[in-house]
N, C-alpha and C positions, 0 to 999 in steps of 0.2 A: 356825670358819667355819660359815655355816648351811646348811644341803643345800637344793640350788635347787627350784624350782618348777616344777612342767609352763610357765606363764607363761616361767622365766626361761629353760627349754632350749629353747620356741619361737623367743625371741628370739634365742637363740644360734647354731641352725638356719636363722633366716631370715639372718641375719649371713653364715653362711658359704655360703647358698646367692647372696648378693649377691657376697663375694669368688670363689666359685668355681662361676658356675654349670653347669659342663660338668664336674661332679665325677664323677656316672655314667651321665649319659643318652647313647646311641647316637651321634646327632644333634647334633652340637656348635654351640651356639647362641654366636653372636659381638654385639656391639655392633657396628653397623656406622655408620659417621658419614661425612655427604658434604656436603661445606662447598661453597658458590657463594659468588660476587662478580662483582660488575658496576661499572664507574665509569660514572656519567652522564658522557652524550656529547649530541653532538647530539639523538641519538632520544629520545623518552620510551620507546619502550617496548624489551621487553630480554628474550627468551627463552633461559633458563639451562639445562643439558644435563649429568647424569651420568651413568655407566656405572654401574650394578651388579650385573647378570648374580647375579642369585640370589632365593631368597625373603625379603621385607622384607616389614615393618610397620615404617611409620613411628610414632614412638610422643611425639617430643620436638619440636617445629622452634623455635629461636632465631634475631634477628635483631638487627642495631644499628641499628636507626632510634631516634632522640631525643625524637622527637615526633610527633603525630599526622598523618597524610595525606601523606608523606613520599613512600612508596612503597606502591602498590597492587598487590595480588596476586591475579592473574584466574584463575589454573588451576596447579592442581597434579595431574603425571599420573605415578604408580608403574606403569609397563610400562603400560598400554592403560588402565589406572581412571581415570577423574577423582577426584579426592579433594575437593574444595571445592565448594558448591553459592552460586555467587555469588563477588562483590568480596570480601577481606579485605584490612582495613588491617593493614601489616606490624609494625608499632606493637603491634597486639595480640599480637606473640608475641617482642616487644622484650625486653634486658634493661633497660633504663630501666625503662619500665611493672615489670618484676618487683619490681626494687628499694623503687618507689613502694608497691607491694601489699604487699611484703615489711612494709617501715617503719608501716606502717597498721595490719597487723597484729598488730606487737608490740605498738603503742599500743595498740588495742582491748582486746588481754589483757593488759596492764599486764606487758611482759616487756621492755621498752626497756632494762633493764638487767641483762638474765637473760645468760650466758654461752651462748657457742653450745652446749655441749660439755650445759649444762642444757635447753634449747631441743630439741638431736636426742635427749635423753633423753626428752621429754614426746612426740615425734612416734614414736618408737620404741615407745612405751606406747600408741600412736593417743588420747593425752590431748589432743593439739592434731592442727589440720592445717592447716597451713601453703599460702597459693596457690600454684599454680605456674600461669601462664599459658602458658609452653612446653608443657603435656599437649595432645597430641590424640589422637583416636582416627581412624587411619587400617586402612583395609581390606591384610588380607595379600596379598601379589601374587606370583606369580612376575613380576620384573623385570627387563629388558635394559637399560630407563634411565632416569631420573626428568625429569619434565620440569616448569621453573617459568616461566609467562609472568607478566608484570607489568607496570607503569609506572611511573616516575617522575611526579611531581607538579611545581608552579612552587612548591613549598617547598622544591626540593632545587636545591642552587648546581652549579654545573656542575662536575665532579670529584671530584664525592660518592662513594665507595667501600661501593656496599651490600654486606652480609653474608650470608649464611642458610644454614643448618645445620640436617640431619636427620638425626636418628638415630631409631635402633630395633635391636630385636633381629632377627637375620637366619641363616637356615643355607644352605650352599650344595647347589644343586639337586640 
């Protein structure tokens, strides 16, 4: 066996601080995840409401829209911040769109046929970097709720079932 490399014990180190990140800090940092849905109804528009009573950073938001202009997103608020400056189409933080960016990807670097297990090898080396359209960068807050207003569009049929999920790292106050 050949003795690792400062390289391969970073690697190894960041591995476990991924599986166990509350191995010795004070502060027990949790992933905190807060899923909404809405069915179009009547209304276009449709303001969505969690609870989370703690400090967050949202750091991920995912959505099922299929296609573009679906559903528009006028404000996102972590306890009293605005997080959005303007309309976002929900589409841009879809997993459809990831998969498309995903797929484009591989083509680009000639990996359409690389195995995943090869693929988290080369992002693990930071040889590749993979898009992720769920990254945002949201401001840390102490939170009582999140609040998402939006619209529906006339591309969406009546009984459409939107989605949207955020996550981040979170400690309690």
């Amino acid at each position: 066996m050949k003795p690792l490399t400062p390289s391969d014990i970073e690697t190894m180190n960041r591995r476990v601080r991924l599986l166990d990140p509350n191995g010795h800090p004070i502060r027990k940092v949790e992933r905190y995840i807060l899923p909404f849905e809405v069915k179009k109804g009547a209304a276009e528009g449709f303001t969505l409401e969690g609870p989370v009573n703690r400090v967050f950073r949202p750091q991920s938001v995912v959505t099922n829209t299929t296609e573009e202009g679906q559903v528009l997103i006028r404000s996102v608020r972590v306890g009293n911040m605005e997080q959005l400056m303007g309309e976002v189409d929900a589409y841009d933080w879809s997993t459809t769109l990831n998969q498309i960016l995903y797929r484009a990807f591989l083509r680009q670097y000639g990996l359409v046929r690389a195995t995943l297990a090869q693929v988290d090898a080369w992002c693990d080396r930071h040889e590749i970097y993979p898009p992720d359209n769920h990254k945002v960068d949201m401001v840390t807050s102490v939170a009582q709720k999140v609040c998402i207003d939006g619209r529906f569009t006339g591309k969406v049929k009546e009984g459409f079932s939107f989605q949207l999920s955020i996550t981040g790292p979170s400690v309690a106050p």
